[in-house]
C-alpha positions in Angstrom: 0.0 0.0 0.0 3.1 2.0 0.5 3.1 5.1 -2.1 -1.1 4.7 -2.9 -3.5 6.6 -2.4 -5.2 5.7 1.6 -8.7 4.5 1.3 -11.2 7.0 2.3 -13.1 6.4 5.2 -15.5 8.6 7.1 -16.2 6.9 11.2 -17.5 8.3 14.3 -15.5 9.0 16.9 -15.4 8.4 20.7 -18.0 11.4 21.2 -20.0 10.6 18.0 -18.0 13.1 15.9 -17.5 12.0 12.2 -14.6 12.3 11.0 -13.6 12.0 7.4 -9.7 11.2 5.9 -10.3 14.2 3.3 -10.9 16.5 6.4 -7.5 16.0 7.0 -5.8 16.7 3.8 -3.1 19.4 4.2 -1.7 17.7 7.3 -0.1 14.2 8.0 -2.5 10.9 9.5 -1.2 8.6 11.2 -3.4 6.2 11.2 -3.1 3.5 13.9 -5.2 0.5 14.3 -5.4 -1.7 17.6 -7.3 -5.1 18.6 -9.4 -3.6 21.5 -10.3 -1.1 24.1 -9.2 -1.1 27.8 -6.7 -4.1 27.2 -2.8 -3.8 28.2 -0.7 -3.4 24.9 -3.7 -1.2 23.9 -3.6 1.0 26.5 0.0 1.4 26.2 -0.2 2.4 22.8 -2.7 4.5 23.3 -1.0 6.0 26.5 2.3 6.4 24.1 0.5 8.6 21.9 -1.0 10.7 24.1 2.2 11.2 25.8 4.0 12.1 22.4 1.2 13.8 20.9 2.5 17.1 21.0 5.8 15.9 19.7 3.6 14.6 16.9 1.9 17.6 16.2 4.9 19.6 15.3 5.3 17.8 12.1 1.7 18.0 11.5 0.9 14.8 12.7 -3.0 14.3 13.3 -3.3 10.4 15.6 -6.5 8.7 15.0 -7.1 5.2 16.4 -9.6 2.8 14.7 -10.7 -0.1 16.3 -14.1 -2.6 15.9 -15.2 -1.4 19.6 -18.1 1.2 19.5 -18.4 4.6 20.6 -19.4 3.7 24.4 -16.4 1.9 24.4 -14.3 4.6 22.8 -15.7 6.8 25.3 -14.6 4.6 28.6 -11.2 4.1 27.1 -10.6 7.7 26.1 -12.0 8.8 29.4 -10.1 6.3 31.3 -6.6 7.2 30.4 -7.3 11.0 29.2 -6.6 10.0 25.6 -6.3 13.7 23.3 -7.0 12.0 20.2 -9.9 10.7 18.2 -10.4 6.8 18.5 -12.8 5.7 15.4 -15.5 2.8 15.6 -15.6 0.7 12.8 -18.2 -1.4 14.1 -18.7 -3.0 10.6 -14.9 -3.8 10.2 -15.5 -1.5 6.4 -12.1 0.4 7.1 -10.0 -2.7 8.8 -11.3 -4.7 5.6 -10.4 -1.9 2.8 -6.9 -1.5 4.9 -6.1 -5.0 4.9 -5.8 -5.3 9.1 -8.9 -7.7 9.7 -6.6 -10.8 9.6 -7.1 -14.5 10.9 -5.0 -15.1 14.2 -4.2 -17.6 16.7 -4.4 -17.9 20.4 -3.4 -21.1 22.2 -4.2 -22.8 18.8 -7.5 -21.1 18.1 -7.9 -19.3 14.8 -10.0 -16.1 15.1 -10.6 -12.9 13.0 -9.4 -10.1 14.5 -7.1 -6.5 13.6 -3.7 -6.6 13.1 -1.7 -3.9 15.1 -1.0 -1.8 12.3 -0.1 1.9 11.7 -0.8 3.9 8.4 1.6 7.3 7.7 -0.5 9.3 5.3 1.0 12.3 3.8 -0.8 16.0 2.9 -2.6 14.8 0.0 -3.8 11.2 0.8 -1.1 9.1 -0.1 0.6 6.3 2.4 4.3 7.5 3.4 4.5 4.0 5.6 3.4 1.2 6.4 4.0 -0.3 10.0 3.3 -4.0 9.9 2.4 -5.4 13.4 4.0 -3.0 15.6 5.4 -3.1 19.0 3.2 -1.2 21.3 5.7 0.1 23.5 8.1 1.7 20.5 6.0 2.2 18.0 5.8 6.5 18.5 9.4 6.2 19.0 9.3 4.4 15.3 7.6 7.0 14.1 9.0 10.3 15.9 12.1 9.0 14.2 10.7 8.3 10.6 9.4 12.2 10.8 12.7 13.4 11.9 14.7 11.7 9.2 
């Protein structure tokens, strides 16, 4: 997907906001996706972002989560851990699907569908800069802080 244009999407946010990917041309996306809500490599991602965010914002980095969890959810998570970013229900797994995340895994031999912890770097005018393929949740800001500085 690297070098393509990014999908559109347009998904409501922890609040109920809609928020579209053509809102944001003129400014970079990234565009993190993560298995759940309120569960431990989650929330450290989450809390990573949120602790970097204004880092992030000086090169014009907008953070929007997307998960399959629904707005209430959202909501309790953001609240939770004071998270100052949009998180983005896909409750109908559209935008994990179009992205290529929703992906069979396996727990103690059990296959399941589920989202691959993926991150999407889209530049000013739509078009995927990177693609970060199963990241680590504890470095992956640090990943990217340093991809934007270089």
């Amino acid at each position: 997907m690297q070098g393509k244009k990014a999908p559109q999407f347009t998904l409501p946010d922890q609040k109920g906001k809609k928020h579209a990917l053509k809102d944001y041309l003129g400014q970079k996306v990234l565009l993190y996706f993560y298995p759940k809500d309120l569960t431990p490599g989650c929330t450290i991602e989450a809390q990573n972002f949120r602790d970097n965010l204004k880092q992030l914002e000086k090169y014009h980095v907008q953070v929007l989560g997307v998960s399959c969890d629904t707005v209430d959810m959202h909501d309790k998570f953001a609240c939770k851990h004071d998270l100052n970013f949009p998180l983005l229900a896909d409750v109908e797994k559209k935008v994990v699907e179009k992205y290529g995340v929703w992906t069979e895994k396996s727990m103690y031999g059990k296959k399941y569908m589920g989202i691959q912890r993926d991150s999407f770097l889209i530049d000013e005018k739509g078009k995927i800069l990177k693609h970060y393929v199963k990241v680590n949740p504890q470095k992956h800001v640090t990943e990217v802080l340093k991809d934007l500085m270089s």
